[in-house]
C-alpha positions as CSV (number, residue, x, y, z in Angstrom):
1,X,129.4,68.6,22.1
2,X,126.5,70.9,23.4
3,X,123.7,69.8,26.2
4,X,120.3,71.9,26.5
5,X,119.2,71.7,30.6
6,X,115.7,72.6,30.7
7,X,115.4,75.4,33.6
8,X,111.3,75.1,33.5
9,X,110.0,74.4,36.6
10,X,105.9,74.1,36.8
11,X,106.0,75.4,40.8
12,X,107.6,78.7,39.0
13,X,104.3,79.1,37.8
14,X,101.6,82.1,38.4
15,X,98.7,80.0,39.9
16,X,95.2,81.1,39.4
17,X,92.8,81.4,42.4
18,X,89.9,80.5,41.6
19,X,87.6,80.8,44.6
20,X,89.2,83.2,47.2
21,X,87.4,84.1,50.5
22,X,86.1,87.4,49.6
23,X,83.8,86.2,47.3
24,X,83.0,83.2,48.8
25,X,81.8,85.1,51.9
26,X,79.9,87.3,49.6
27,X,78.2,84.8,47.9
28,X,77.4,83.2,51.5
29,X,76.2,86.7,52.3
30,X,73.8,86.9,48.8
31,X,72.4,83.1,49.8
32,X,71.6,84.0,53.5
33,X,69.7,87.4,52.9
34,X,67.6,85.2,50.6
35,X,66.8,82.9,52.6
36,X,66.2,85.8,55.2
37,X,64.0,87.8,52.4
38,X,61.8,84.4,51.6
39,X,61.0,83.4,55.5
40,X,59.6,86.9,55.9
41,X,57.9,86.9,53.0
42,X,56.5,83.4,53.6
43,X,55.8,84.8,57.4
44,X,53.9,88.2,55.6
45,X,51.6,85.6,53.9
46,X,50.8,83.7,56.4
47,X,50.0,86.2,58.6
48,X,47.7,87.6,55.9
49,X,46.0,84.5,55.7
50,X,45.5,84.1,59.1
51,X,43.9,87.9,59.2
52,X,41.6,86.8,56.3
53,X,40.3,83.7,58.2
54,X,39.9,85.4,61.5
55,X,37.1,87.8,59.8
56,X,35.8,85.3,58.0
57,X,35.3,83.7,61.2
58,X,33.9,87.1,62.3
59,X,31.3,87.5,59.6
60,X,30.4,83.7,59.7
61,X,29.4,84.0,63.4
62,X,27.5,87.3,62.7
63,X,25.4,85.5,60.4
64,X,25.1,82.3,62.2
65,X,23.7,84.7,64.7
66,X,21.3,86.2,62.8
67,X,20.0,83.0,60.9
68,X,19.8,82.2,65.0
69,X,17.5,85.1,65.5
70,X,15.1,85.3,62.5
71,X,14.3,81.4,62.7
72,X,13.4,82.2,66.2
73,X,10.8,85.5,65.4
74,X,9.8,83.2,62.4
75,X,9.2,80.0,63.5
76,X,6.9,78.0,61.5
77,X,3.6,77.7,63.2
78,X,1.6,74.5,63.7
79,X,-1.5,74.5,61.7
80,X,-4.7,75.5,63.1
81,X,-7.0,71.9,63.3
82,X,-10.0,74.0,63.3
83,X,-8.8,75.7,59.5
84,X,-8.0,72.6,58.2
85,X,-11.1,71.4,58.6
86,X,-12.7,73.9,57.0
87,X,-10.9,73.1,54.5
88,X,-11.6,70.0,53.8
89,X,-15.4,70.4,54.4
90,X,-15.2,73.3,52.1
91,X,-12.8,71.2,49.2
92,X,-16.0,68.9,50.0
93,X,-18.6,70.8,49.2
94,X,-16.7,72.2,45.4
95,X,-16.3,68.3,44.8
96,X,-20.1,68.1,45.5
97,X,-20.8,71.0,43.7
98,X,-18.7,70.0,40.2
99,X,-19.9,66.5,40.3
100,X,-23.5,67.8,41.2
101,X,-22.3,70.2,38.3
102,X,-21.8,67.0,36.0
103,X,-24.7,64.7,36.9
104,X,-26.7,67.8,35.7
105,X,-25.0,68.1,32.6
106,X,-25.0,65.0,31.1
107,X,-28.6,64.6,31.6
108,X,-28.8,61.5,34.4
109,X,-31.7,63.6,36.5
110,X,-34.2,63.6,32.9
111,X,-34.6,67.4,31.4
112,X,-32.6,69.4,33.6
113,X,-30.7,72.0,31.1
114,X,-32.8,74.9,32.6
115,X,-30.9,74.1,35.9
116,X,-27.2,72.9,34.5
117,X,-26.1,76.6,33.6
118,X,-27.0,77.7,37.4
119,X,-24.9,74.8,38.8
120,X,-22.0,75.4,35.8
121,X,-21.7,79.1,36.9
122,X,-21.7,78.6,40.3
123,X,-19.0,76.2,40.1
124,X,-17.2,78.6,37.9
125,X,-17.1,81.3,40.2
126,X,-14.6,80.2,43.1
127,X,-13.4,82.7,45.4
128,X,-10.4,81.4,47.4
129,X,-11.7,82.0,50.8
130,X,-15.2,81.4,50.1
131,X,-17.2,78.3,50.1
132,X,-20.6,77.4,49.5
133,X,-22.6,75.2,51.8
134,X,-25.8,75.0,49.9
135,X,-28.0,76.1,46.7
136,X,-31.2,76.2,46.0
137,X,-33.1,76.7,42.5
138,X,-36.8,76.5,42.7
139,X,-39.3,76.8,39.6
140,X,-37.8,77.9,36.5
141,X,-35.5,80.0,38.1
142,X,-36.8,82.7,39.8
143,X,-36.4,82.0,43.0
144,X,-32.5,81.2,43.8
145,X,-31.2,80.4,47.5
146,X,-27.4,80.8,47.9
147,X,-25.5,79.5,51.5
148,X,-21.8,79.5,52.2
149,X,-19.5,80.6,54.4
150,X,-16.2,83.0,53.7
151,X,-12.9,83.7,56.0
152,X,-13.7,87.3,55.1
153,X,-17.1,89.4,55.0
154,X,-15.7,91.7,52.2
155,X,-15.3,88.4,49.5
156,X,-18.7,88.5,49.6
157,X,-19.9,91.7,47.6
158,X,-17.3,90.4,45.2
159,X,-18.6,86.8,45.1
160,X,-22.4,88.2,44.3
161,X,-20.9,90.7,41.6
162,X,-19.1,88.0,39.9
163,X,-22.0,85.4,40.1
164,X,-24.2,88.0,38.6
165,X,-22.2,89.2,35.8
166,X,-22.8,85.0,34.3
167,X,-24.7,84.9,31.2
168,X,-27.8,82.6,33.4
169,X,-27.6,85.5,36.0
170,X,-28.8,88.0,33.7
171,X,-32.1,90.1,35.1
172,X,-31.9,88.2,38.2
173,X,-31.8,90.4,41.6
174,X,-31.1,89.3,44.9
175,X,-33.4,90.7,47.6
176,X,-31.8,89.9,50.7
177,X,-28.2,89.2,52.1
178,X,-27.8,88.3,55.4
179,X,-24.1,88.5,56.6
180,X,-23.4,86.8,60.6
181,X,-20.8,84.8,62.3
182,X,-22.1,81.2,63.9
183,X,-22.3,80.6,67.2
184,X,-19.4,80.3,69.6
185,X,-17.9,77.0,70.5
186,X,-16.5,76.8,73.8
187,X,-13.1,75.3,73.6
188,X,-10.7,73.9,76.7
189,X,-7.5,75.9,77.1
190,X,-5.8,75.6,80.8
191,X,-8.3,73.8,82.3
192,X,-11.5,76.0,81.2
193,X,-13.9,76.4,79.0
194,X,-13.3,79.6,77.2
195,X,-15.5,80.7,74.2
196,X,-14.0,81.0,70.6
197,X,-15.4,82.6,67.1
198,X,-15.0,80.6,64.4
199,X,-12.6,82.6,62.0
200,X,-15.5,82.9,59.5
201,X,-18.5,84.1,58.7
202,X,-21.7,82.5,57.2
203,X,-24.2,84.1,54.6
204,X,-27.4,83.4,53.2
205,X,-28.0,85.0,49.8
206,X,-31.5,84.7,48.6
207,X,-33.8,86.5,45.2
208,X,-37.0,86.6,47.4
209,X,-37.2,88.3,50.5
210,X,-37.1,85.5,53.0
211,X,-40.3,87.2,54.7
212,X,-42.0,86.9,51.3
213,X,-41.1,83.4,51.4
214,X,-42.3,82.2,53.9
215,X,-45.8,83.7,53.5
């Protein structure tokens, strides 16, 4: 009679390590230089940004500055009372002249066609700048009286040589040209009277010699 007695033992064993300290403390090692590397990184960029706002601040301020400046040498000016109105006298006076213009045209003053061309190119010839202030048109014609006024005296050479180059105007001459500025108003400033020019100039334009006129 035989007996087997098993001799095995599992504690006899070779056991495995599977996490020793080495590498755990190397791992540990790989985790916290990450970290490390990422906080400066994340620091890097911040700091960046911070260095980008600071001269956008900069530049912002500069230009604030200078906006500052230039609306201070250009400030927009108050309109001059006395310009505008001229202006409207002299926005006036066109309305006048085109409805004058019309009235003549369709025939509501009898046989006037003789006279309808003169008032058609006159009102065709505006000159920004230059106004008229009165026309007259005697006889069949021949005899042609031309007021106005103009913010400049040189629109007015190139007033007459538009208004004679008109198909009516044709072999008409003007004789006399008288170019002046109107009488000073006196005007209050600081407790005075002080004279100012107006800022124009007034002309009479006329086919007969005003001497000749008159006699």
């Amino acid at each position: 009679m035989s007996q087997q007695i098993n001799l095995f033992n599992p504690i006899f064993l070779k056991q495995k390590k599977i996490f020793t300290a080495v590498p755990m403390a190397e791992a540990l090692g790989v985790i916290v230089a990450g970290v490390l590397l990422l906080s400066w990184y994340a620091n890097y960029r911040v700091n960046q940004l911070e260095q980008a706002a600071n001269v956008g601040k900069t530049i912002l301020a500069a230009r604030e500055q200078r906006l500052v400046k230039v609306n201070a040498l250009y400030a927009p000016r108050g309109a001059d009372p006395h310009l505008q109105a001229e202006l409207v006298g002299a926005e006036a006076e066109l309305k006048a002249l085109h409805d004058a213009s019309s009235m003549l045209q369709g025939g509501a003053l009898g046989n006037t066609e003789g006279y309808a061309e003169y008032f058609r190119a006159f009102s065709r010839q505006n000159v920004n700048g230059l106004w008229l202030t009165g026309v007259s048109i005697n006889g069949a014609g021949s005899d042609i009286g031309v007021q106005g006024r103009a913010m400049q005296a040189t629109l007015i050479p190139n007033y007459i040589s538009r208004l004679t180059a008109e198909r009516v105007m044709h072999g008409k001459t003007f004789a006399s040209l008288d170019i002046g500025r109107p009488e000073t108003q006196a005007v209050q400033q600081q407790g005075a009277a002080a004279p100012v020019a107006p800022p124009f100039v007034e002309f009479n334009l006329q086919s007969t010699l005003v001497q000749e006129a008159a006699k």
